[in-house]
N, C-alpha and C positions, 0 to 999 in steps of 0.2 A: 816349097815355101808355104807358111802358114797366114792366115790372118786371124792377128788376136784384136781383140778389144778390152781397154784398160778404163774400169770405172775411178773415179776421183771427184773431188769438192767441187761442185758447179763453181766456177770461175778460176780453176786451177788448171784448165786444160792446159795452155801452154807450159805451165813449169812440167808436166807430166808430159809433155811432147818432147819440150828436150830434153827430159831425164834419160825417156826413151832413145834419141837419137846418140845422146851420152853413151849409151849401154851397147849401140852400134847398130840397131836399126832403123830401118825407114818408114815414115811414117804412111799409111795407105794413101790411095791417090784422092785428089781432093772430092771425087764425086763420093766415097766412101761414106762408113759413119760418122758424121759431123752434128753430132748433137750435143747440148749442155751435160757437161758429169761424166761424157766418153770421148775416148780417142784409139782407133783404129791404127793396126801398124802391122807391117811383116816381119816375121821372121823363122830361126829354122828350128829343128827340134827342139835346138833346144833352151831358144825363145821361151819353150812351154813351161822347161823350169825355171831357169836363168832370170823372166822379168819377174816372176813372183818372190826368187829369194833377193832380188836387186833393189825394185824399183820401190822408196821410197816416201812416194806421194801419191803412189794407185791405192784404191781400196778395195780392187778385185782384178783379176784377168781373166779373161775366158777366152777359150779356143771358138773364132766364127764356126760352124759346119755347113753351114749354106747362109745363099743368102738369094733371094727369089721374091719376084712380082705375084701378089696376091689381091684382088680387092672381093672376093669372097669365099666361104669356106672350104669350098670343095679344090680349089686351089692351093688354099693352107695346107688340109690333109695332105693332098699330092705329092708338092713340098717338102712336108715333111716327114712322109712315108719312104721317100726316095732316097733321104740322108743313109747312109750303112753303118747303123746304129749298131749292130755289130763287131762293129769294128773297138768301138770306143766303151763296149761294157764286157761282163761276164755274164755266165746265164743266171745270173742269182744276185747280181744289182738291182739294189733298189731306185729306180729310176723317178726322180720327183723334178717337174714343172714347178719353179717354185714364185718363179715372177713374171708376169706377164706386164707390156708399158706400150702404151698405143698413143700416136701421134699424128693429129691430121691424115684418118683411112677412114675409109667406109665400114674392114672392121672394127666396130667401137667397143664391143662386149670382151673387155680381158675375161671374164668366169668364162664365156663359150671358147676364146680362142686358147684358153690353160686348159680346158677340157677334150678340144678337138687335138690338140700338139699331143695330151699324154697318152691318149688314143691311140692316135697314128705312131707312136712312138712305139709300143706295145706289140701294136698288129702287127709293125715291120719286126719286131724280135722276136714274135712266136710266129712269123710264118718262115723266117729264116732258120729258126732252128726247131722247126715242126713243133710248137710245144703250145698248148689248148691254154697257158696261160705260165704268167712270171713266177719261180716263187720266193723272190723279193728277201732273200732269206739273208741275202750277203750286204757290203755296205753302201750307203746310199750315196747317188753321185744327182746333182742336182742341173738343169737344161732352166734356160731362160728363153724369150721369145719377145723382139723389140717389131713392132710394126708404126713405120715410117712414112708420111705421103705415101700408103698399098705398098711398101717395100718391106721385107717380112727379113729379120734377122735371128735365123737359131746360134746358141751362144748354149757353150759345154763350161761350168764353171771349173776355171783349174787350181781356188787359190781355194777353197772351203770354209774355216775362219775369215770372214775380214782382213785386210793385210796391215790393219794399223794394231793387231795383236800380234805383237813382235813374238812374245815368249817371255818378257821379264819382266812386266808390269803385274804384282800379285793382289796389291792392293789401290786403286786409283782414286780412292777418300770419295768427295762429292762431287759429282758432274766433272769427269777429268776432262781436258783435251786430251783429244784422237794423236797417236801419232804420225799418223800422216799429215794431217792439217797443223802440228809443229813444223814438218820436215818445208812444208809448202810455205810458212811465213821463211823458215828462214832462205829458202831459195828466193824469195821474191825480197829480201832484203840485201841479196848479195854477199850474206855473209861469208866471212872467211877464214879458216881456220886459227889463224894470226890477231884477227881482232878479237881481245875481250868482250865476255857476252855477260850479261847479266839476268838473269830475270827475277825481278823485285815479290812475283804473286806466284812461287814455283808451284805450290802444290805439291801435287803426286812427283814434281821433277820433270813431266816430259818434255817440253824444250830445251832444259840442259843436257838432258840425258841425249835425246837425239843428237844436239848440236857435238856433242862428245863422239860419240857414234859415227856421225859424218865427217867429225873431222880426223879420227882415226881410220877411215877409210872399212868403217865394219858394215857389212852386207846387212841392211833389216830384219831379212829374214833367218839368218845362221842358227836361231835358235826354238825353231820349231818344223812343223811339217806341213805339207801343201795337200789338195785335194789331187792333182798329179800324178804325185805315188801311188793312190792306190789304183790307179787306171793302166787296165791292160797292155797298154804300148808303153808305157812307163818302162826305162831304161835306168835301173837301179845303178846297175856301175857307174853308167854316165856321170846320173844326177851326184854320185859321190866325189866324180872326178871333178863336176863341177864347185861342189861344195868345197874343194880344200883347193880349187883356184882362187875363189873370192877370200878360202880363209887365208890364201898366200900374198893377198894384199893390203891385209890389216897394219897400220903401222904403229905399233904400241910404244914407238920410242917418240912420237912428235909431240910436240910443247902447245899446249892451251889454257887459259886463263876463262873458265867457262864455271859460273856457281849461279845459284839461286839463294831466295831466301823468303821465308815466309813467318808472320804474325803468329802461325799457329804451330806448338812445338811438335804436335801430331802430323802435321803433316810434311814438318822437314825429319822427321822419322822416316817416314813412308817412300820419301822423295831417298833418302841417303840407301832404304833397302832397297828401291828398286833399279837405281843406279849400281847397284851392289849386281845385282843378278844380271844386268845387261852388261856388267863387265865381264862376269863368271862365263855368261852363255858366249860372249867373244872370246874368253882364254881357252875355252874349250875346242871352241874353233881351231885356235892356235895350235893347239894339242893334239888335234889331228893331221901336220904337215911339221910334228916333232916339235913345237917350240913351246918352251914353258915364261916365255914372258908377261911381264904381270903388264895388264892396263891403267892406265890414270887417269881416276873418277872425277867426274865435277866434283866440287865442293857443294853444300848445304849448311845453312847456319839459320836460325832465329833470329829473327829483327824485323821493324816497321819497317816498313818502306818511307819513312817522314828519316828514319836515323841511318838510311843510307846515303854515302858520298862518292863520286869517281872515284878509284883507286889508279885508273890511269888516265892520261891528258884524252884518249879517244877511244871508243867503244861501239857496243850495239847494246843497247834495255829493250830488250823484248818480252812482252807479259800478255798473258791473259787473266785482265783481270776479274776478280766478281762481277758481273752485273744481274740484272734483273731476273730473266727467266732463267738466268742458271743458278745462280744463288741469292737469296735474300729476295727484295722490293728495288722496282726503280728507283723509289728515294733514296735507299740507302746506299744503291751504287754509283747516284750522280751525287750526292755528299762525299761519298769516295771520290770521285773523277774531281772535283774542286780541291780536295786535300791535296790530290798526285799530282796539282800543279806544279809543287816541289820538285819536282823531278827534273823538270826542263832548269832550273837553274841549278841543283844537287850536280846535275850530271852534262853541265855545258859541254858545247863539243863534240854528244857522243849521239848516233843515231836512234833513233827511237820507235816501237811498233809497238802496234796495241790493236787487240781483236774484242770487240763484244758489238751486243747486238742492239746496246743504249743508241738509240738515234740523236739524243743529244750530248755525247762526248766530247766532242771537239768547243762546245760551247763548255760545259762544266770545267774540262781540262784548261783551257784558255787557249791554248794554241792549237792553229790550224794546220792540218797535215799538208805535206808538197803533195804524197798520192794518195789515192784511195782505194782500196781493190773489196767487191762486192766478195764474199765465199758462201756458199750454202753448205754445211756438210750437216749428212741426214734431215732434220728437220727443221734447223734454226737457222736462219740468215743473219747472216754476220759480216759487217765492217773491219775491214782491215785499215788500220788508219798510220802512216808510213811518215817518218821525222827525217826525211835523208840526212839533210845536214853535209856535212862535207868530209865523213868517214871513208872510210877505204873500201871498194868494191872489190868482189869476186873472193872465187875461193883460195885462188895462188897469185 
């Protein structure tokens, strides 16, 4: 049995926990890794592929390899001289320490303790395989290193791209949403494949797109490659038998009423190609367990969001709209959030979400949310601001 660790949007832990128990494992025990942006969990080999082409709303997985009390150097080394680093490379990987994250320890120097890991990393590979030094020639596989209250966690990263680069987004215009932190509103809104979605500020598309994706039952990853494969233990047939499991669950004949629309005709260009290619990269899928059925795209169309109306008695409007540090000035996005008052009477009845990082939206907007969920992904903190209303929950 393995222990991974799955990174995700500081305040997404839970939807990422039970994505994970979704997927059929358990999550580690509670003394484990329990920090903001991570969540710990077991599983078996092939956990290693399985949660990287499944899950979702992680934005990395890595394989734990140890995990050991340290509160000074010579311990660290020890540590992590002792993991069988051999095991998990070739003699011609290039072996890079690429992030070190220190937390209430005595060691506080990330430069000393990313310099002491790649050290000890090295000395354990050329004294195993008698060689005066690496020669880095082959390709690169990257080690992280988290120190907790003097509890030291090495971490072999298994996903390489980020996992919110699915494979079909070619073009994502200005400051896109992450696919993952789509995938994550919409689990925290309970949507359901049955409820109309709408999103008024699509952009690039990716909350349609995903919601289409999830409610067709298509695997996130299906259309690209992990850091995994290229590692030694790496079981090619497996990960192929794995692959046309998940593509034998896609169901391309299910009904969804799922479209976006945006101000700018450029960007429901962008939004209809890229929907375009995350269909292609799931019929492909298809095409590998014989089946040639085509998928149904969300729609894309041009319009305000002032000249949109309900097309049904109940729904989900889920947006991310402009605001400040992502596009334009505060002013001009709480001038925006006063406009989008429309919405709440345009679209009586229908549940409502909106993300940005304006701390006065719910004042501009006029109405105040029943929930509110904090998300940090990468740099920006961001408000999630939740309209329940009295729509339908869950997925089925």
């Amino acid at each position: 049995m393995n222990t991974l660790v799955a990174l995700c949007a500081v305040g997404a832990e839970k939807i990422l926990g039970n994505e994970i128990k979704h997927l059929g494992y358990k999550l580690a025990p509670s003394d484990a890794v329990k920090v903001p942006g991570r969540v710990a969990f077991l599983g078996d080999d092939d956990a290693l592929f399985r949660s990287n082409l499944c899950l979702r709303t992680a934005d990395r997985v890595f394989l734990q390899l140890a995990e050991f009390d340290a509160d000074n150097f010579d311990l660290l080394f020890d540590g992590i001289y002792s993991i069988p680093w051999q095991n998990y490379f070739r003699k011609d990987t290039r072996v890079v320490v690429d992030k070190i994250r220190v937390y209430k320890s005595r060691l506080d120097s990330e430069h000393t303790i990313q310099s002491m890991a790649q050290k000890a990393i090295y000395k354990k590979l050329c004294d195993v395989w008698r060689m005066s030094s690496m020669p880095e020639s082959g390709l690169e596989a990257t080690v992280r290193v988290y120190v907790d209250n003097d509890r030291v966690f090495v971490l072999l990263d298994l996903s390489g791209d980020p996992l919110h680069k699915r494979g079909y987004r070619t073009d994502g215009g200005i400051a896109p949403m992450r696919e993952t932190t789509a995938a994550v509103l919409l689990q925290y809104m309970l949507w359901r494949r049955k409820t109309p979605l709408i999103d008024p500020f699509c952009g690039s598309g990716t909350i349609p797109i995903e919601a289409a994706l999830y409610a067709m039952d298509v695997a996130p990853g299906l259309g690209r490659k992990f850091a995994v494969e290229e590692l030694p233990f790496f079981d090619k047939k497996r990960g192929d038998e794995i692959r046309k499991q998940e593509a034998a669950k896609i169901r391309p004949d299910v009904e969804f009423h799922i479209s976006g629309s945006d101000i700018d005709p450029a960007a429901v260009d962008r939004a209809k190609l890229n929907a375009e290619h995350a269909c292609v990269m799931a019929g492909r899928a298809l095409q590998m367990i014989g089946s040639d059925q085509r998928l149904t795209r969300p729609t894309f169309v041009q319009a305000d969001y002032k000249e949109l109306a309900a097309p049904f008695p109940q729904g989900l409007l889920l947006a991310n709209p402009p605001y400040g540090e992502r596009i334009g000035d505060e002013a001009q996005a709480e001038e925006l959030y006063r406009g989008m008052s429309c919405l709440a009477s345009n679209f009586e009845n229908w549940q409502m979400g909106f993300i940005t990082s304006n701390k006065n939206f719910q004042k501009c907007f006029g109405k105040y949310a029943n929930l509110l969920k904090n998300i940090k992904s990468g740099n920006l903190n961001t408000c999630f601001y939740m309209y329940t209303g009295q729509g339908e929950k869950g997925k089925k």
